[in-house]
N, CA, C and O of each residue as an XYZ file, in Angstrom:
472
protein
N       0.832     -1.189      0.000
C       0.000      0.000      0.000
C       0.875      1.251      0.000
O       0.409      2.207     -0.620
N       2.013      1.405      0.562
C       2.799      2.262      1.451
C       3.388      2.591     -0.734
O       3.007      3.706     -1.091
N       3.780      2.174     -1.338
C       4.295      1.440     -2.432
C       2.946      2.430     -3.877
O       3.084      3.157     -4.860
N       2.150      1.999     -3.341
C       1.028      2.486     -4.475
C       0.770      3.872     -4.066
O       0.737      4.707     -4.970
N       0.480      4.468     -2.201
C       0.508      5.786     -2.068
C       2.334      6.563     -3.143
O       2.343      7.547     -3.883
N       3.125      5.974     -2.915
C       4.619      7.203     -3.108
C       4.559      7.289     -4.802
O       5.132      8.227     -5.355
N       3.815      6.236     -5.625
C       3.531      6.543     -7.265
C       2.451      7.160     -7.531
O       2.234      7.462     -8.705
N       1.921      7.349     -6.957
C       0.824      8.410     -6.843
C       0.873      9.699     -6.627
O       0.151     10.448     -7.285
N       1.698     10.162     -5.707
C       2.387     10.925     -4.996
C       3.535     11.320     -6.307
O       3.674     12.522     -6.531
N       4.272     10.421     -7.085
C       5.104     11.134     -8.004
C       4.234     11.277     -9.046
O       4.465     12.375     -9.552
N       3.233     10.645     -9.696
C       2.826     10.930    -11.407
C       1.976     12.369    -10.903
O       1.528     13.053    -11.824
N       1.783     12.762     -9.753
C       0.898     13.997     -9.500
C       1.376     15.065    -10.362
O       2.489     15.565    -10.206
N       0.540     15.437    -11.292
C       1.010     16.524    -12.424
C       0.695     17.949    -11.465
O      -0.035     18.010    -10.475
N       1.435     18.978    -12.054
C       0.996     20.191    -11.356
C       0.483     21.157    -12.398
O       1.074     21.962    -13.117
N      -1.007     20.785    -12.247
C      -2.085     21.350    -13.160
C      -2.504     22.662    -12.693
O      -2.995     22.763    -11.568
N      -2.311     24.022    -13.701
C      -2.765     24.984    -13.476
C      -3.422     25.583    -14.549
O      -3.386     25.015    -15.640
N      -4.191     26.950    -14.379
C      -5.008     27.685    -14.984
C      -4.052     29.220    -14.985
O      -3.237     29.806    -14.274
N      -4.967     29.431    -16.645
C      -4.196     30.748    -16.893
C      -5.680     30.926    -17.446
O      -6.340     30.022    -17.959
N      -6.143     32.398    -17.232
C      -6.688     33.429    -17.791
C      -6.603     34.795    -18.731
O      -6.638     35.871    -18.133
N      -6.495     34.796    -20.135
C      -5.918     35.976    -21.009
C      -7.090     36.490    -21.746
O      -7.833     35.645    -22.244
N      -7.326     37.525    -21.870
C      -8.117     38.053    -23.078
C      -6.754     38.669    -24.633
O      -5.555     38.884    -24.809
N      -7.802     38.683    -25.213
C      -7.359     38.835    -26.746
C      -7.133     40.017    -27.537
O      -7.980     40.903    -27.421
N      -5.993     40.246    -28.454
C      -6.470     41.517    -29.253
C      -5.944     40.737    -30.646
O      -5.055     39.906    -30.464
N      -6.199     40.845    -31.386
C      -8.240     41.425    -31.343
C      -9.084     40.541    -30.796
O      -9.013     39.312    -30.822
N      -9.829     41.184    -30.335
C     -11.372     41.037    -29.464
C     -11.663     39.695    -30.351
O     -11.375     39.624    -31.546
N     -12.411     38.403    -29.434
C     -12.970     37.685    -29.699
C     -14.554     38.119    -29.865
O     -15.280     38.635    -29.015
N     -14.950     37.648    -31.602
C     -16.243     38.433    -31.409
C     -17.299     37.102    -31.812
O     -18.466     37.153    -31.425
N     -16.899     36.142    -32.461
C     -17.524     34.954    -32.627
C     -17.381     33.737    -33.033
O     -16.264     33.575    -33.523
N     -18.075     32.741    -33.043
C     -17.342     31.316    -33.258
C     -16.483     30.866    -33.639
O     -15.971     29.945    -33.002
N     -15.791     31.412    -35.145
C     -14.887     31.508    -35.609
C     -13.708     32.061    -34.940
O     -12.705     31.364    -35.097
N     -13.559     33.036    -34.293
C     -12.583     33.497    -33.007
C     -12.039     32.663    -32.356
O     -10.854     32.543    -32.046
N     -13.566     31.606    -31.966
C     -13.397     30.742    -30.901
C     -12.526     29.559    -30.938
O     -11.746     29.142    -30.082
N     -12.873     29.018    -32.327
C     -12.173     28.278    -32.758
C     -11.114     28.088    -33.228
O     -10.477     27.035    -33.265
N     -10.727     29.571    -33.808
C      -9.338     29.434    -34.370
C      -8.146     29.298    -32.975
O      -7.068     28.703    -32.966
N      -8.778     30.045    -31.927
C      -7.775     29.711    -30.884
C      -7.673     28.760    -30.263
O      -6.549     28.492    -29.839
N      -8.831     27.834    -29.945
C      -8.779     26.346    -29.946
C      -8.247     25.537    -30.871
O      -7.629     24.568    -30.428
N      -8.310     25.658    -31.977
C      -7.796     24.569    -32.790
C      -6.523     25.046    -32.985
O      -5.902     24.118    -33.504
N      -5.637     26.213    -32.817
C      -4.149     26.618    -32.603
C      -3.679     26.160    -31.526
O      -2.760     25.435    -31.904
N      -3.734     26.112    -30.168
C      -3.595     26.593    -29.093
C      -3.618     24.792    -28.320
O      -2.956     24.536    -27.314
N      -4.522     23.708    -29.054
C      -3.920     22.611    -28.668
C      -2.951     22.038    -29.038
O      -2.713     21.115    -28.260
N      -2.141     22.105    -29.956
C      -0.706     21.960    -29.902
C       0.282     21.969    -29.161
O       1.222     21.174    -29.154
N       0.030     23.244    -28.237
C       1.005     23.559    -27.372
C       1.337     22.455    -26.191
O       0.435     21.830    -25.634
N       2.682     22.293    -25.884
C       2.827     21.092    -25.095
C       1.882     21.622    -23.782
O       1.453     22.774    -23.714
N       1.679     20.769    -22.940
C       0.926     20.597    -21.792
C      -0.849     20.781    -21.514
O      -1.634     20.626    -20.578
N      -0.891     21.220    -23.007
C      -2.180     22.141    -22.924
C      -3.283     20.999    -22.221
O      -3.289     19.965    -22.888
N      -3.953     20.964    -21.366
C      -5.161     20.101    -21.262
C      -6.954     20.540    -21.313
O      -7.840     19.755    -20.975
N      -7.154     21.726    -21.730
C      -8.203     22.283    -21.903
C      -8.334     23.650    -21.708
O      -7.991     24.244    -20.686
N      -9.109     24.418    -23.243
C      -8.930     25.790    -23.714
C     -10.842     25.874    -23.597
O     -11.630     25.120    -24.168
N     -11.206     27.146    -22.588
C     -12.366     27.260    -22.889
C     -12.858     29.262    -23.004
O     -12.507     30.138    -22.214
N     -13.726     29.415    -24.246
C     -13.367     30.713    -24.752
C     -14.861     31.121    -24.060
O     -15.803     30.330    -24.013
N     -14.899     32.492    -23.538
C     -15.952     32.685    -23.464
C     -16.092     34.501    -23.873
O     -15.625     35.488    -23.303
N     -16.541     34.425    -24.522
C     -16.773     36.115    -25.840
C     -17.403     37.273    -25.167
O     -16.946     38.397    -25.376
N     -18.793     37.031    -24.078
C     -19.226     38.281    -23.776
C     -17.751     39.003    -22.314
O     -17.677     40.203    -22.051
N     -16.887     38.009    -21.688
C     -16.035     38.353    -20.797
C     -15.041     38.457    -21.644
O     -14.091     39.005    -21.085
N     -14.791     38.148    -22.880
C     -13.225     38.427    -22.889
C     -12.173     37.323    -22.743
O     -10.970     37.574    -22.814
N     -12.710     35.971    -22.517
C     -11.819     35.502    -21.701
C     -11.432     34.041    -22.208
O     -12.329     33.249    -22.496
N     -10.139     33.706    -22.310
C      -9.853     32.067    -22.516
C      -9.075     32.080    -21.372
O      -8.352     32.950    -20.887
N      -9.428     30.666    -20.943
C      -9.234     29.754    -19.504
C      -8.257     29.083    -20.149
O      -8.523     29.231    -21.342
N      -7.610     28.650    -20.083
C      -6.314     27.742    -20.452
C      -5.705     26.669    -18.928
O      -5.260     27.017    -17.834
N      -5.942     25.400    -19.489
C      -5.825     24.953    -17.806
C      -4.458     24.028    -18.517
O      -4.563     23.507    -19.627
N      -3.556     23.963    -17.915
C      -2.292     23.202    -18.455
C      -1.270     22.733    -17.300
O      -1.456     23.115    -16.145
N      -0.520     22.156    -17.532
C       0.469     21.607    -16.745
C       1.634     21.967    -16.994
O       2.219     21.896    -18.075
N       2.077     22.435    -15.836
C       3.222     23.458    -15.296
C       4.687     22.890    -15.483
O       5.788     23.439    -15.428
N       4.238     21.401    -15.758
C       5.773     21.115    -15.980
C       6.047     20.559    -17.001
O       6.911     19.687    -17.098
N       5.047     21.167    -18.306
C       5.740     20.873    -19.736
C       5.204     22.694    -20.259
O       5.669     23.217    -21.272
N       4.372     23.279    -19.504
C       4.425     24.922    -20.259
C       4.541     26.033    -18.583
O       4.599     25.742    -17.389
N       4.530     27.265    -19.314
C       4.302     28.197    -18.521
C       3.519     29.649    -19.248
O       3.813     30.010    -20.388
N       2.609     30.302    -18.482
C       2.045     31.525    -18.628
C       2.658     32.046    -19.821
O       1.852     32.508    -20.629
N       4.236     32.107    -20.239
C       5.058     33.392    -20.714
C       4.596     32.945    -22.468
O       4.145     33.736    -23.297
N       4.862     31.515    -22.675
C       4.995     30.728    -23.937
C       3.468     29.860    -24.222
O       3.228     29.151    -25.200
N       2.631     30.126    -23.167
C       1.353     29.982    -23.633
C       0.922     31.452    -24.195
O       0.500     31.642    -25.336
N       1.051     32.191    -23.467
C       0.947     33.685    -24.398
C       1.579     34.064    -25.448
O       0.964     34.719    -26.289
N       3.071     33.710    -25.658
C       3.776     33.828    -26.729
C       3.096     33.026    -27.920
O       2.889     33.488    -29.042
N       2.849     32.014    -27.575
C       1.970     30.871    -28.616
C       0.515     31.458    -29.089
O      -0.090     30.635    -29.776
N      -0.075     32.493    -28.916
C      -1.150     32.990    -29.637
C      -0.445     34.007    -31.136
O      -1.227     34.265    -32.051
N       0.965     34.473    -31.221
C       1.311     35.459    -32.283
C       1.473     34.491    -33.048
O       1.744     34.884    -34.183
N       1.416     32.884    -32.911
C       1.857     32.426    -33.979
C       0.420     32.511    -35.112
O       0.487     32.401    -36.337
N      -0.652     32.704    -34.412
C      -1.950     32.685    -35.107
C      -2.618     34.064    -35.342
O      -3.778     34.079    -35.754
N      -1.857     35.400    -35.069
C      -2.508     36.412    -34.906
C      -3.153     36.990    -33.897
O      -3.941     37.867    -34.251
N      -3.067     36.757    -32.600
C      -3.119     37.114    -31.742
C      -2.311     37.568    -30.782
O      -1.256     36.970    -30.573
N      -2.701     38.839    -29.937
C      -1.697     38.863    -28.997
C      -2.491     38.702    -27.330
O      -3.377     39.520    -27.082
N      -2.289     38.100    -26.714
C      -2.827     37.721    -24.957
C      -2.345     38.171    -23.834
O      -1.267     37.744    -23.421
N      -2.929     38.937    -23.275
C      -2.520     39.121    -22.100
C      -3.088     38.521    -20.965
O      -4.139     37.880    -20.984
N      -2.244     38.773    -19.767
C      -3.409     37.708    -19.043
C      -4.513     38.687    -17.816
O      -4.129     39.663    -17.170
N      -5.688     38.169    -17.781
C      -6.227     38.976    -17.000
C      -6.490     39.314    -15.683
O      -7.310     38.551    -15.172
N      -6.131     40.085    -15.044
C      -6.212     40.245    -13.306
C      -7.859     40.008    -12.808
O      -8.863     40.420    -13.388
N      -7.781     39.233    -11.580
C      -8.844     39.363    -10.779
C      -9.500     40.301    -10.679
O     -10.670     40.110    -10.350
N      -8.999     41.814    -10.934
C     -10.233     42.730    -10.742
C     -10.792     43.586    -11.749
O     -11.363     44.676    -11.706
N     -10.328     42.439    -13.078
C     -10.914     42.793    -14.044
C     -12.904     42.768    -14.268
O     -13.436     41.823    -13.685
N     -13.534     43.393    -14.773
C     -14.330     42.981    -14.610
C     -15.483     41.838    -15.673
O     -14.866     41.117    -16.457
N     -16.172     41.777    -15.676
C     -17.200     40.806    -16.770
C     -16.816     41.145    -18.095
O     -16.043     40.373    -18.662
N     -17.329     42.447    -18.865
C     -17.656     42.860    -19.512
C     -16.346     43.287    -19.969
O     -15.470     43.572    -19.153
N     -16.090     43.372    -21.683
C     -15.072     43.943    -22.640
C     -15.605     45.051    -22.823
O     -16.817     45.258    -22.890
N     -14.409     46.143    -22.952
C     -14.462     47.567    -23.994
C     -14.184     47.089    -25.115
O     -13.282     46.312    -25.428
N     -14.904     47.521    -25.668
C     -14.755     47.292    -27.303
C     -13.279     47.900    -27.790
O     -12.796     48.828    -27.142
N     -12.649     47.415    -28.823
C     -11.219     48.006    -29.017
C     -11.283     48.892    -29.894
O     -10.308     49.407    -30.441
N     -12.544     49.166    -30.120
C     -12.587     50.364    -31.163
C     -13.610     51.401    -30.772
O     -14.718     51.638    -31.252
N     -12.845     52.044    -29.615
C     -13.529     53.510    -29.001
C     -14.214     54.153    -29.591
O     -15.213     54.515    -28.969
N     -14.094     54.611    -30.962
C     -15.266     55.329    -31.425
C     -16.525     54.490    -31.502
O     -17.512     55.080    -31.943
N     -16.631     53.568    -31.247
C     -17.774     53.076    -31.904
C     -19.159     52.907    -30.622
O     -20.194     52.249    -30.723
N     -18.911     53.350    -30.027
C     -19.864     54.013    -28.403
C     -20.235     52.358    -28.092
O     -21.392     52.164    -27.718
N     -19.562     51.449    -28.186
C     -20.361     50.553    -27.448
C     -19.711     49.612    -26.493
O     -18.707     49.022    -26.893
N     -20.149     49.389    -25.281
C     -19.408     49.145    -24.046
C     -18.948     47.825    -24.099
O     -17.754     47.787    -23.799
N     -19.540     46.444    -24.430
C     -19.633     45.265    -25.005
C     -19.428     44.826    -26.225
O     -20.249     44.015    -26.653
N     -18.178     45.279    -27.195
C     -18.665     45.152    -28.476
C     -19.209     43.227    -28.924
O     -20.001     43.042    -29.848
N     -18.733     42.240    -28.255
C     -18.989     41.219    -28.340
C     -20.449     41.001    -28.585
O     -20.729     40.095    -29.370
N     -21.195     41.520    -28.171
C     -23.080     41.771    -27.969
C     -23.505     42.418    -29.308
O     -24.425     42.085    -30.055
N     -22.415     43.640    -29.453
C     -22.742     44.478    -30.641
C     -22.173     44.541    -31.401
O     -21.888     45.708    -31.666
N     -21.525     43.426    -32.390
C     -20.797     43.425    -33.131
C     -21.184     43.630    -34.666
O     -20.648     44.185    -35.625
N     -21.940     43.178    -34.528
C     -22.666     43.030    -36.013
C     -23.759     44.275    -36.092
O     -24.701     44.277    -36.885
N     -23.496     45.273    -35.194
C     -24.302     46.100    -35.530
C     -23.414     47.506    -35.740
O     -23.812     48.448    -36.425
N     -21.898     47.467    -34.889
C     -21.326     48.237    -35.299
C     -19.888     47.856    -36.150
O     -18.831     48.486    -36.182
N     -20.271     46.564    -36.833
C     -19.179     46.121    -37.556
C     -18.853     47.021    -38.644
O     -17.686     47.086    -39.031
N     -19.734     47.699    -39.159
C     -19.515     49.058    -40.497
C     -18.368     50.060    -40.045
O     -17.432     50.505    -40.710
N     -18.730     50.293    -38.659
C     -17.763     51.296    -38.160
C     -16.422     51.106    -37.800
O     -15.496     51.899    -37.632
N     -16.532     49.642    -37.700
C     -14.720     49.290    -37.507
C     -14.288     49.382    -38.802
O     -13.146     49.840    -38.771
N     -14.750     49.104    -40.278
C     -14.076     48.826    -41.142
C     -13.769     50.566    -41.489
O     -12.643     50.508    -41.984
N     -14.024     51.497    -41.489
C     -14.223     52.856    -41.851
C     -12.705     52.958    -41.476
O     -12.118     54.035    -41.568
């Protein structure tokens, strides 16, 4: 027993979570996916989950084949750049395109998509 607890005790992976939002702004499925279907490659990765009205991919991975610096570095290979997001960030995205008056652009995308292309 003593024998089955200490291999247990070593295969223990040290599984963590990273939180980044995106530029550019994730605005829909296609967003979603392209960073999922990039982003499992990366060694350790064990689950990418995107969520659009926050801003936010969860990245849960293991610490002793990646880290924070080169999971973020690993989004320019697809066009993205990530930062990661602090706790007192809140729910809701600013849209990255200030003129366009809308606080959420994720919600309102397709209504002020004319104005980004201008």
């Amino acid at each position: 027993m003593m024998i089955a607890l200490v291999a247990v005790a070593a295969s223990a992976k040290d599984i963590k979570t990273l939180v980044v939002t995106t530029q550019p702004v994730m605005h829909c499925n296609s967003c979603e996916e392209k960073i999922k279907n990039n982003l499992r490659f990366e060694k350790g990765i064990k689950s990418i989950e995107t969520d659009i009205p926050n801003q936010a991919v969860t990245i849960t991975y293991d610490a002793d084949k990646n880290n924070p610096e080169k999971i973020m570095k690993a989004f320019g290979k697809f066009g993205y750049t990530a930062s990661e997001k602090t706790a007192d960030e809140k729910g809701t995205a600013t849209c990255e395109h200030k003129d366009c008056g809308h606080k959420d652009c994720s919600e309102n995308h397709k209504q002020c998509e004319g104005e980004h292309k201008k």
